[in-house]
N, C-alpha and C positions, 0 to 999 in steps of 0.2 A: 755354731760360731767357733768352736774350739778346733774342729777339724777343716776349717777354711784359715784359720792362721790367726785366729784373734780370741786374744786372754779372755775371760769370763770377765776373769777378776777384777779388770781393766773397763771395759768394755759393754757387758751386761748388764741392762739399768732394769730389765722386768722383759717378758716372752710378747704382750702385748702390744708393746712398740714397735717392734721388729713385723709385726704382723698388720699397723696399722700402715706400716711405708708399703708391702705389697697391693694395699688397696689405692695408694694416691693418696691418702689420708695425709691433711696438712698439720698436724694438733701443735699448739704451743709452747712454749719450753716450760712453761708450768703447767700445762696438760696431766693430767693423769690421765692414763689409758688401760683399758680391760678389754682382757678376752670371754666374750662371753657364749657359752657353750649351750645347746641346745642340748638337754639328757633327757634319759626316760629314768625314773622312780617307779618301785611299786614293789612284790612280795616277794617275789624270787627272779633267780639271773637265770634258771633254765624254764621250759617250756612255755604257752603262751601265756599273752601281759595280761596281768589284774589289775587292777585298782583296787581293789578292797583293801588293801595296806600297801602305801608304797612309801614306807621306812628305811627302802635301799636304794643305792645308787644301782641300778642295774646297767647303764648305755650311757656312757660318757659322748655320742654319737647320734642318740635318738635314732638307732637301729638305721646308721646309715641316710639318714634325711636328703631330698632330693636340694637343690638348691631352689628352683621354685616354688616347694614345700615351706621350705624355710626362709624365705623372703614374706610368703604371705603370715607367718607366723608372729615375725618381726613385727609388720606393720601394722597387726595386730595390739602385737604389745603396747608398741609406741603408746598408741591411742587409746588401751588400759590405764599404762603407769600417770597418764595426766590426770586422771580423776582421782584413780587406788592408791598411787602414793606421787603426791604431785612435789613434795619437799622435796624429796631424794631425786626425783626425776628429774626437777626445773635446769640444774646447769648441762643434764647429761645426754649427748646425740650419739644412736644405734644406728651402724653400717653393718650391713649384712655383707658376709664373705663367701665362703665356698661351703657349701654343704651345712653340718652346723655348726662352724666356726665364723664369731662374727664379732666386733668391736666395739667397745663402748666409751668413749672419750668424755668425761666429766670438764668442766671450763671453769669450776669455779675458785680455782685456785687453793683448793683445799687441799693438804698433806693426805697421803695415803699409806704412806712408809711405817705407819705404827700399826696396819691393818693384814691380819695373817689372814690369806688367802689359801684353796686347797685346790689341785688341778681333778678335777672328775676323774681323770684315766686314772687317779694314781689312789683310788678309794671303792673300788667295783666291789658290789656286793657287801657293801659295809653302811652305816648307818648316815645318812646325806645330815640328816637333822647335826650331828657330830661333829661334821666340818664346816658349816656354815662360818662365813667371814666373822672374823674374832681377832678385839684389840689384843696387842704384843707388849703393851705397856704397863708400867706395876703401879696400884693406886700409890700414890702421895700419903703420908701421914696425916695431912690434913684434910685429908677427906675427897681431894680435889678427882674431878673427874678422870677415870682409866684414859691413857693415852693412846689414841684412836678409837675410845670407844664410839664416839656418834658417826665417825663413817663408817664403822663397820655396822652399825645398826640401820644406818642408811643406805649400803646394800643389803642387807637382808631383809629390808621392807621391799625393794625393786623384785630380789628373789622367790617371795614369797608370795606377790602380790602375782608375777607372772602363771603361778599355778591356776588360779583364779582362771587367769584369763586363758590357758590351754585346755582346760578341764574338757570342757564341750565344743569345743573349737571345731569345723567343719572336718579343716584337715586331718585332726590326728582322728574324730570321727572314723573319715576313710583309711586311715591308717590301719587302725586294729579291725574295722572289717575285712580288711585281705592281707592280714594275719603278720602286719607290720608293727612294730615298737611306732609309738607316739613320740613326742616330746611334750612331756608332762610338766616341765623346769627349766626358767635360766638361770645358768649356773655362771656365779661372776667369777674371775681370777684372775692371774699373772700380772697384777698391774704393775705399772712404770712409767717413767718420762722417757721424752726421745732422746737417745744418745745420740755420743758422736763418735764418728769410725772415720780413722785414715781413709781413701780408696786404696783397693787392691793392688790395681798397678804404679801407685804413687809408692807403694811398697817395694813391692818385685818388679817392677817396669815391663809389665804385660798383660796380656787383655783375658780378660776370662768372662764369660757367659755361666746361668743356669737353668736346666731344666728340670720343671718341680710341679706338680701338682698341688703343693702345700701353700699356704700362707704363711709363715716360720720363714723357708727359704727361701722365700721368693726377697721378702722384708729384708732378710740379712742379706741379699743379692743387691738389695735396691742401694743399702747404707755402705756397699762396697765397690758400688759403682758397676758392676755387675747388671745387664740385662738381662729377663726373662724374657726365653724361648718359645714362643708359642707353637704347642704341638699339639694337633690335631688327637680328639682320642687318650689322650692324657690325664687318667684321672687317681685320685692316694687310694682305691680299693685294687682289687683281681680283675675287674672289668678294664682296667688298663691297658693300652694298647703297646706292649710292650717294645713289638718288632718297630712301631714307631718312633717309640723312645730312643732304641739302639742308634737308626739310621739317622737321629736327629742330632745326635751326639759326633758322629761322622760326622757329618757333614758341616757340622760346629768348626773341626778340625781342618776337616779337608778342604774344602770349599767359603767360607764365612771368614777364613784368617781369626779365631780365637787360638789364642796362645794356651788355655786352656777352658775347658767345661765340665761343669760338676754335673753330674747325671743323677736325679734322686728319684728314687722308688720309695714309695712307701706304703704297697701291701702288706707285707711282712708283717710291721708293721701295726694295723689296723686288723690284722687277721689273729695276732696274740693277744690283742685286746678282748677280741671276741670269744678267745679259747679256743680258736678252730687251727688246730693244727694240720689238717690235710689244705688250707687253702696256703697256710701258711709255706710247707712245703712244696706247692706247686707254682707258687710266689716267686721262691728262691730259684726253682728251677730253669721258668720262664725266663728271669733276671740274667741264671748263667748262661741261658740258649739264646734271647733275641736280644740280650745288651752286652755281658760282656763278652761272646760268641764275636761278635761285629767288630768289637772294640777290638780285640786280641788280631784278629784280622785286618786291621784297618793297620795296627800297630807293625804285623809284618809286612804289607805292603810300603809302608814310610820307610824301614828301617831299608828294605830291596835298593831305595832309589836314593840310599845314604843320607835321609832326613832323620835324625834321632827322635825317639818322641818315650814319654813313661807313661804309665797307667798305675793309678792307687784304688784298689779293690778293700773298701770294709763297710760293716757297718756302722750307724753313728752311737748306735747304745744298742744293749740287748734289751727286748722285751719278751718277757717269760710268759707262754703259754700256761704254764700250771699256776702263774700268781695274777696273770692280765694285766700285770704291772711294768715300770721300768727296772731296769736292774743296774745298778752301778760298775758290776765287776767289770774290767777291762776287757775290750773287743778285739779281736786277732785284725791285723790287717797285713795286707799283701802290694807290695810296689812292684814292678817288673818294667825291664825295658832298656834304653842308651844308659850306659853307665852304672847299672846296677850291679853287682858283683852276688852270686848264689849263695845265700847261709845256711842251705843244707836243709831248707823246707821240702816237703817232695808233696803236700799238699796243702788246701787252704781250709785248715780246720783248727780246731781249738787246742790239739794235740800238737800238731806240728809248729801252733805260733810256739808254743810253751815251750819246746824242747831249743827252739834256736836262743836261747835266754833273751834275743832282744827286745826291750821296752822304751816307751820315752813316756819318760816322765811327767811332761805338759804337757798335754794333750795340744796345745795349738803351736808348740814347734816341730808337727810333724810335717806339716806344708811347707817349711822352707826345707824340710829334710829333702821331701819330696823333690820339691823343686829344684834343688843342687844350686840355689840363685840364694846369694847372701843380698840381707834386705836393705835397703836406703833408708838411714836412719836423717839422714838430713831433713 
């Protein structure tokens, strides 16, 4: 959100909103909405899955879950949680997303905002029981109930109840016989109501597109007026078709009339999550040889025939291979193109951003930096 031009601070109401506009999802202004993750639990995060203790978050992912996998999984549950926990269930309808990401819209007008939630990717290998949804509010001196306590107890009856129903489940069955991570857990999180967003070009007065694999960007594409690009092949692992990705982003340009498009990968990614740093590297490679190879090409071809055009190269956050976590530290990024002037970078690494002293400080005024287009405040 912050590197497409719009404050957090502003802006930001919770990660499952944004996510529920990628699927079509209509929810109400007193909706609350959740992201709910498909994970694998159990005794350790290297070699094959146990169950004899699964006291660890091991797979915020459920080792990559097919979406077919995880659609019958869903439907599954659905038809658990009415008998196993029917209180918590009654106001709340589950859409399956992509992979194991999928949404959980509650209706019943209940506050959720006193109820601390934990994201799976950001707890690998650490104890699940630990971060289970837990009120934010301080008892009252008079005894009065912790504030959010009963919704947060009412996700964790829906989370705990779902074990039950995965346990022996057919699919994660054939999972771990061909030597696949299960989804042993749903894990609820990120909730929020649906914000409200400017559109993008009611901003900047021009058209932009996204192409994304994710539900995240697809949702903040939707809330910016922003269309997703449907591309063949397209998927947030390595199996990604990258050289696809590249030419679709041209062609965004070239041919489609977007004024501009955000092009998102996300191996990288998904590959730090994992600790697998050879996929990760080969991630980044692909990225420089079939997207921004194309891109850089496409850019001197524009510039031949006296059309200016720019290009912003970074990533959105670092994620550390040695923690499987996000990392907050600041990310180098790189503009190039009409009207940029050289600050003495000579590549695009962590060394070279550092040494041109440049930073911005908010992270969401670098789009208009980008952009050289001062915004329509009217």
């Amino acid at each position: 959100m912050s590197l497409l031009g719009y404050d957090p601070a502003k802006y930001h109401t919770g990660r499952a909103p944004l996510e529920a506009a990628s699927l079509g999802l209509k929810p109400g202004p007193r909706d609350c909405i959740f992201r709910l993750n498909l994970v694998t639990t159990g005794a350790s995060t290297s070699g094959p899955y146990s169950a004899s203790d699964d006291a660890l978050m091991i797979d915020h992912s459920a080792g990559a879950i097919t979406d077919a996998e995880a659609r019958a999984l869903i439907a599954s549950l659905v038809d658990h949680w009415k008998s196993a926990a029917p209180a918590a269930a009654r106001s709340m309808t589950l859409t399956p997303g992509v992979s194991y990401r999928n949404i959980l819209i509650d209706s019943s007008g209940a506050s959720f905002s006193d109820v601390i939630t934990t994201p799976p990717h950001a707890v690998p290998g650490e104890s699940w029981l630990a971060h289970l949804p837990k009120a934010a509010g301080v008892q009252s001196k008079s005894g009065a109930a912790q504030a959010g306590r009963a919704e947060a107890d009412a996700l964790c009856d829906l989370m705990l109840a779902s074990r039950d129903c995965f346990r022996d489940h057919p699919i994660n069955k054939a999972r771990i016989a061909s030597g696949k991570r299960p989804a042993t857990m749903a894990w609820i999180w990120g909730q929020g109501v649906k914000p409200t967003m400017p559109a993008f070009q009611q901003r900047f007065g021009i058209r932009g597109s996204m192409i994304t694999a994710v539900d995240l960007l697809s949702g903040i594409a939707a809330y910016m007026g922003w269309p997703r690009l449907d591309v063949s092949g397209v998927t947030s692992y390595h199996d990604t078709d990258y050289a696809a990705q590249g030419r679709a982003a041209v062609e965004a340009i070239t041919t489609n009339n977007y004024n501009i498009v955000c092009c998102h990968v996300e191996a990288p990614d998904e590959a730090s999550h994992q600790a697998d740093w050879k996929t990760k590297v080969a991630a980044i490679e692909s990225i420089d040889r079939h997207v921004v190879g194309p891109i850089a090409d496409c850019m001197a071809k524009l510039d031949s025939t006296g059309e200016g055009c720019r290009v912003l190269v970074m990533p959105d956050h670092y994620t550390l291979v040695s923690t499987r976590k996000h990392d907050a530290t600041p990310v180098p990024f790189l503009i190039a193109g009409s009207g940029i002037t050289w600050n003495g970078a000579k590549a695009f690494d962590e060394p070279s951003a550092a040494s041109t002293k440049l930073t911005i400080e908010h992270g969401h005024d670098l789009m208009s930096r980008f952009l050289g287009i001062k915004e329509n405040h009217a």
